[in-house]
N, C-alpha and C positions, 0 to 999 in steps of 0.2 A: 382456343376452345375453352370453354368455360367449366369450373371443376363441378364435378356431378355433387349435389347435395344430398339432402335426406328422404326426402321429397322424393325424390327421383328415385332414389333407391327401394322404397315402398310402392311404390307405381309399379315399377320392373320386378320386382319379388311376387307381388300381390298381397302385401301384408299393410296392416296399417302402421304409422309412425309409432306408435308404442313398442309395436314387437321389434322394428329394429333397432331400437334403444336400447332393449332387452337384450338385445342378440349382442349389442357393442357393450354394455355395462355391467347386464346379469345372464350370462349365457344359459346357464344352467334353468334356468327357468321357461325357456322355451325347448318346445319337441323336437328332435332331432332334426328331423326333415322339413321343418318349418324353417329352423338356422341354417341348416343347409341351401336353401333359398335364396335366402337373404345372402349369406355368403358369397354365392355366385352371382348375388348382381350388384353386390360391392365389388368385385372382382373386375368382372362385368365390364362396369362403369368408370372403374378406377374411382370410386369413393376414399375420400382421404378424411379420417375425422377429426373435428377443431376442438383439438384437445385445450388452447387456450379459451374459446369461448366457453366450454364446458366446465374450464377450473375457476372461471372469473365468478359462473352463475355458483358454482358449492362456494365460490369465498375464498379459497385458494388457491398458489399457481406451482409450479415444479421448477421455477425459473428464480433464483436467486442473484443479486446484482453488487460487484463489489466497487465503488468509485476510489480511484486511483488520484494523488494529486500529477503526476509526470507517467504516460503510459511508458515512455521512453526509457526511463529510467530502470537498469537493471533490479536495481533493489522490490522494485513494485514486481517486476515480471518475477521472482520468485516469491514472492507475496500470492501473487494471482496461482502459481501453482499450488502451493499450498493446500489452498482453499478449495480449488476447483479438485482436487481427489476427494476430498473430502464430501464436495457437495455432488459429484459425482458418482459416491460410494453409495448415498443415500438416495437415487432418481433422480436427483433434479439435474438444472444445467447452472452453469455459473454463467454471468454477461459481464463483460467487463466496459464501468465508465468512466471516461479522463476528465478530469475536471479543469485541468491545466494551469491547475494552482491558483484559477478563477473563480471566486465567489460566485458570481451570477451563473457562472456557465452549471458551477457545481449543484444551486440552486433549480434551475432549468430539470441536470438531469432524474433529481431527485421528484419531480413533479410527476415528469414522465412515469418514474416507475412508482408512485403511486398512484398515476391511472391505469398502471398496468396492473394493479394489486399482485406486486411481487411477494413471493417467501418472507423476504426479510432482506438487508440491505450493510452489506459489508462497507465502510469507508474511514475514510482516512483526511479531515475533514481540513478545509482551508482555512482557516478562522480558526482559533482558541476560547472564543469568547463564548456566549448563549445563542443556540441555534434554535431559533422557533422552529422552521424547517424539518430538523428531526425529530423534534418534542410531536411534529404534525403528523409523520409517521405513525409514530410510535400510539399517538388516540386514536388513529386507525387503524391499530391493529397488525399495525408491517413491525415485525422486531427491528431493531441497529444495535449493530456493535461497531465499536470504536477499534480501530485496526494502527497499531503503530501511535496509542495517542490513548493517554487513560480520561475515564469519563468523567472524574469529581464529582459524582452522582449518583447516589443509590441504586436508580431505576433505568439503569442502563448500563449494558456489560463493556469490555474492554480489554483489549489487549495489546501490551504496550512493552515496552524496553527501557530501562533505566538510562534515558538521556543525561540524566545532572551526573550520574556517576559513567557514563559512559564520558561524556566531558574531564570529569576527574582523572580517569585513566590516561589521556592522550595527554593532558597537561604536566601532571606527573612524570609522565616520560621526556615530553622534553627536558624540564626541569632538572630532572637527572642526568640528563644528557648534555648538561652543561649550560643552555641558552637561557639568553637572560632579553632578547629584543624576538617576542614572540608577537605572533598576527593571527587573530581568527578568522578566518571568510568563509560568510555565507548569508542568508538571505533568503526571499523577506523574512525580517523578525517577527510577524504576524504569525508564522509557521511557526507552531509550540515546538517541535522538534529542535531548530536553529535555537529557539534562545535558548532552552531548556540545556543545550551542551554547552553555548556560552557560557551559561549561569554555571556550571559544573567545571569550568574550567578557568571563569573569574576568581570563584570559590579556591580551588586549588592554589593559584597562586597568590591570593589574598592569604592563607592558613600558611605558605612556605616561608611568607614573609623574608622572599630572597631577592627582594627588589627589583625583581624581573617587571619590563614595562609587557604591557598585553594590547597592540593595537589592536582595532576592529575596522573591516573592508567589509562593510555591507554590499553584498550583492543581489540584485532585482529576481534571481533565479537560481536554482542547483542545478545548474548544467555545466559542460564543459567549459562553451563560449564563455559562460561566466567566469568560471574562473580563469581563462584565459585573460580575460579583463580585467579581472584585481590581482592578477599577479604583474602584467604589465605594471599598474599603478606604484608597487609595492617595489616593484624593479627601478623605477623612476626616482626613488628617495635617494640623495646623499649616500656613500656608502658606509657612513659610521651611524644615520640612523635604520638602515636599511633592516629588517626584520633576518633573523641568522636562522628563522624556524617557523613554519605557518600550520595551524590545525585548522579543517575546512570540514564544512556540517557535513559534508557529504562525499563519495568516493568519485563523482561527474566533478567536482571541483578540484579535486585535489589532482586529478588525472589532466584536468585544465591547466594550474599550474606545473605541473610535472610538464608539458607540453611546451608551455612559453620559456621554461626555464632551459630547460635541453635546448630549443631554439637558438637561445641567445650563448649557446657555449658555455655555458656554468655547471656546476657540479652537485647532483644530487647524492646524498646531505653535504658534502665539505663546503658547499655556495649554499646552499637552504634545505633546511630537512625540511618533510613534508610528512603529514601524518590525514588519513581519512578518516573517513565514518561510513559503516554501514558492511565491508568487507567481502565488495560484491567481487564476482569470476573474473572481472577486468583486472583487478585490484593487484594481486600475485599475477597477473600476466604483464604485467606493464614493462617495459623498455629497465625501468629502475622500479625491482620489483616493492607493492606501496606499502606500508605500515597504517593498519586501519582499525577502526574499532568495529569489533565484529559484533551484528546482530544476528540473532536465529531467525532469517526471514522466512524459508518455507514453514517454521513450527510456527508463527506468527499469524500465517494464512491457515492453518490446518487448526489452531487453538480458537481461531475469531470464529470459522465456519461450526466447527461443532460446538460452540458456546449459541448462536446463531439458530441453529438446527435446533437444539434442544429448549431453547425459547419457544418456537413456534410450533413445535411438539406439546409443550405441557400449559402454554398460556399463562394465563394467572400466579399457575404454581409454579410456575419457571424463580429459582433464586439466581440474580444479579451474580453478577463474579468478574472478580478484576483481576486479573494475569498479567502479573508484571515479572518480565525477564532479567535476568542480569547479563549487562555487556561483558565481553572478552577485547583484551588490547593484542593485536596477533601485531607483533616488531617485524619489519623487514627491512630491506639494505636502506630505503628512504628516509630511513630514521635513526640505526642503528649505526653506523660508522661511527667507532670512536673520531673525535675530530676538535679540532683547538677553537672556541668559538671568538670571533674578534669581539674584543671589548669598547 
């Protein structure tokens, strides 16, 4: 059965289409018993009103959209909380989009929700380079904020976490910890996140000048499988060049390698310490509990959303603002066992 309209609802009332508009938008302006009418043959009829076609025709909508690079991915899923309290607190609703670390796909959704003239557009972008895409946004009038990723741009807000010194931390610790045949895995480099903690942790052991080597295991993805698959690789080397320590972009990778390495009977740290990033709920439940670099991810989602909200609140007058966090290195038995590292 098909939903009763407006139309219908004016027929059955005996009023014309103004006063039930009036009755759904300015009630106070119609007679008591006039609304009362109307009422019962919305009721009636089970009339349901299209609140989106009504926000599209004012120009705005109550539907705020965050595009995710990995929905999978713990870290996003307290991202997406975050934000949604926050865009919650205010009426609207939050939608969440995967872009699956796919340019095109991420492009696609971004299309979408400028036909749908959303609020404004929480993401976390696949690419580091110039995105016409949001620049396309944003001259019509839909805010972005950059989530997990600063903007390098006046005219565009952002909220982000100190990747190059989050990188410093984890390197530092190994360093300290003795190892001198260290591995980074993670991947694509295209993801400013990944290099940005390489860079922060080439950095470090460029400054210790402790002749420690720094391999790099490029991986296609931040998933577990991945890292299941460059730590096999890293496992495969001779064992005097064999890595004594691996720092991985992400805490899906590093749970990867913690995975293959228990597998094969070896010992997490005395066979390979392992150190994360991102320090999500998996992280401290692991088998060998992990040593990660912690982000504030739900303050991450709650900072992008009311930076977000208040752009599209004040327009024009809205000032730009870039929120950048500092990481914390949280040690755990993965990393910390004192242990003799082979030279």
């Amino acid at each position: 059965m098909a939903a009763a309209n407006i139309k219908e609802v004016a027929r059955h009332a005996g009023v014309s289409l103004g006063t039930v508009s009036n009755v759904l938008n300015r009630p106070d302006t119609v007679a008591p018993a006039t609304r009362q009418r109307v009422l019962d043959a919305i009721r009636a009829l089970g009339y349901v009103r299209n609140d989106s076609a009504r926000q599209l025709r004012a120009g705005h909508s109550r539907t705020v959209a965050i595009v995710v690079l990995d929905v999978a991915n713990p870290f996003f899923t307290d991202v997406v909380r975050g934000a949604e309290q926050v865009v919650e607190e205010a009426g609207a609703m939050l939608v969440v989009c995967n872009s699956g670390e796919d340019s095109g796909r991420e492009r696609r959704h971004l299309e979408l929700l400028e036909e749908q003239r959303v609020r404004g557009v929480l993401i976390t972008p696949v690419g580091h380079g110039r995105q016409a895409h949001l620049d396309k946004l944003v001259d019509r009038g839909i805010p972005v904020v950059l989530v997990d990723r600063g903007s390098g741009r006046a005219s565009r807000c952002s909220v982000a976490v100190d990747d190059v010194l989050g990188g410093r931390l984890a390197m530092d610790h190994l360093l300290d910890q003795g190892h001198r045949r260290i591995a980074f895995l993670g991947g694509p480099f295209s993801i400013a996140q990944v290099a940005e903690r390489h860079a922060g942790a080439a950095a470090a052991l460029d400054e210790r000048g402790s002749g420690a080597d720094l391999r790099v295991a490029t991986t296609t993805s931040l998933t577990v499988a991945a890292g299941r698959r460059a730590a096999e690789e890293l496992l495969a080397l001779p064992a005097r060049q064999r890595p004594t320590a691996v720092f991985c972009a992400n805490d899906l990778i590093a749970l990867g390698v913690l995975q293959e390495v228990t597998a094969r009977g070896l010992r997490v740290p005395a066979d390979l310490a392992i150190v994360g990033y991102d320090d999500i709920e998996f992280a401290g439940a692991a088998a060998v509990p992990l040593s990660s670099v912690r982000q504030p991810r739900e303050q991450l989602g709650r900072t992008a959303a009311q930076l977000l909200l208040e752009e599209a609140a004040s327009g024009e007058k809205h000032r730009h603002r870039h929120v950048v966090f500092q990481p914390e290195l949280v040690v755990r038995r993965s990393s910390e066992q004192p242990r003799r590292v082979r030279r």
